[in-house]
N, C-alpha and C positions, 0 to 999 in steps of 0.2 A: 576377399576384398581387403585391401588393407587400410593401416589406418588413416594414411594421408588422402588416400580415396574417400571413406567416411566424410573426415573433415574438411573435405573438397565439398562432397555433397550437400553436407550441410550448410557451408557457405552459401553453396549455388540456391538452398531451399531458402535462408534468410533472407539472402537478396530479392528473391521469386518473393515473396513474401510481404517485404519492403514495398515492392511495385506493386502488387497487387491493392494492399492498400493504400496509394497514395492512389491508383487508380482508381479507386471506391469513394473516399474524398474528393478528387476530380470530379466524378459522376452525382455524389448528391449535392456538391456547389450545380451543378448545371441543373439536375431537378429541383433547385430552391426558384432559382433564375425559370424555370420554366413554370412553375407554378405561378410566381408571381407576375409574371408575363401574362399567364392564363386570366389570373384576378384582376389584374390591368385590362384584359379585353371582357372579360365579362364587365367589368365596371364600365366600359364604353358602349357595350352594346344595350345595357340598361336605358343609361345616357341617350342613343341614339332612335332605342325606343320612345321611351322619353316625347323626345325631340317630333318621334314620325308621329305620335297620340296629335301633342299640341298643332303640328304643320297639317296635318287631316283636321282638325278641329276649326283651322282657322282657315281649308278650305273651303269646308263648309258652308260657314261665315259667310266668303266671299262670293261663293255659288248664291247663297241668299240673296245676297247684295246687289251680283248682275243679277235675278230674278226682280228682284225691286227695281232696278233701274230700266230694265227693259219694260218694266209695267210702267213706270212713270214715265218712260221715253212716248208709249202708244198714247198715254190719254195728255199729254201734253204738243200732240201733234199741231194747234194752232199756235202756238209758242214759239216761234222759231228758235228766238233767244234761250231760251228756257229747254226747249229741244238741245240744242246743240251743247249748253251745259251738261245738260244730261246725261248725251253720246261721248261726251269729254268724260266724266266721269265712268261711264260704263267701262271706256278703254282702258283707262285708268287701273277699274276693278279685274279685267280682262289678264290684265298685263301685271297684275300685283297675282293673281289665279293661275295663271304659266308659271310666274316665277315660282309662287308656292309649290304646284304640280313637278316642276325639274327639283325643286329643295326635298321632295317628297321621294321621287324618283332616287335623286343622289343617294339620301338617305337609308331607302332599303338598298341600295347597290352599294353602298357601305358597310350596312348591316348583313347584306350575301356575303360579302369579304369578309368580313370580321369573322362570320359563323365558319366560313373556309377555312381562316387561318386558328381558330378555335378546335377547330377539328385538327388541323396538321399536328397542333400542339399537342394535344390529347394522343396524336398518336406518339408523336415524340417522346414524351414522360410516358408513355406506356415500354416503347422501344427501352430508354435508359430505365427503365423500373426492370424488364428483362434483362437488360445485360448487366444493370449491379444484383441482380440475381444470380444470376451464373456466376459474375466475379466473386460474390459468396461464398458459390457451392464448388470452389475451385478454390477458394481460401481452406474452406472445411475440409478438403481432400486434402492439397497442400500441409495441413495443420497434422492431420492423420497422418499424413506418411513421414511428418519429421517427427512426431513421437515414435510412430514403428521403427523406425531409422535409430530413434536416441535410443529405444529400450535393445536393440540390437546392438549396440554401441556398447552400452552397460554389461549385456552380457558377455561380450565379446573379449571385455576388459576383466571382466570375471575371471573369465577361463584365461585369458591370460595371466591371470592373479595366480591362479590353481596351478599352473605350470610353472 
């Protein structure tokens, strides 16, 4: 092999080298970004928790409410006035109980989404934790074969010394 071959090779190994670690840098700029992404939805999905505790609690509440109201609609049945406020309110409670129930609803169907896309991510920063793994153990060969390369080089220059 001669020596313009050599310091070809090693060229070609620098460069290889060069790239491999600015592709390593690439890859944990994206798992910072992914992480924080992940803390970003875990932070939401707390939130959304959160959110489904209070929207159950206050439908609760509101089940009570038409429970009282439907009591006080029956023993108010000479009342008409008094009925028909009643049945106004009921609806009232009825229709504030759906709304909660769909707010309820959205809410775990945002929190299914969110734990979905919680998951993709999770695989994702696993995928890039694999492959700047490999981009590593391909640095560390790389790394090896240009010292095998330079001490060959060295002695190479040796013997040509000797001659």
């Amino acid at each position: 092999m001669s020596l313009d071959a050599i310091k070809q090779k090693m060229s070609s190994l620098r460069v290889q080298q060069e790239e491999t670690q600015t592709k390593y840098e690439e890859l944990q700029g994206k798992v910072k970004t992914l992480e924080q992404e992940t803390l970003a939805k875990e932070q939401e999905i707390t939130s959304l928790s959160h959110k489904n505790q209070l929207l159950e609690a206050e439908v609760e509440k509101l089940e009570g409410g038409i429970k009282e109201a439907k009591a006080a609609a029956e023993e108010s049945g000479q009342h008409g006035t008094q009925n028909e406020s009643l049945q106004r309110r009921l609806q009232l409670l009825e229709e504030e109980a759906e709304e909660s129930d769909r707010n309820i609803r959205e809410t775990n169907e945002k929190l299914r989404q969110t734990d979905v896309k919680a998951g993709h991510y999770e695989r994702k920063v696993q995928a890039l934790e694999a492959s700047r793994d490999q981009w590593e153990e391909k640095y560390e060969e790389m790394s090896q074969k240009y010292h095998t390369v330079k001490k060959e080089l060295e002695d190479f220059q040796l013997e040509i010394g000797n001659i």
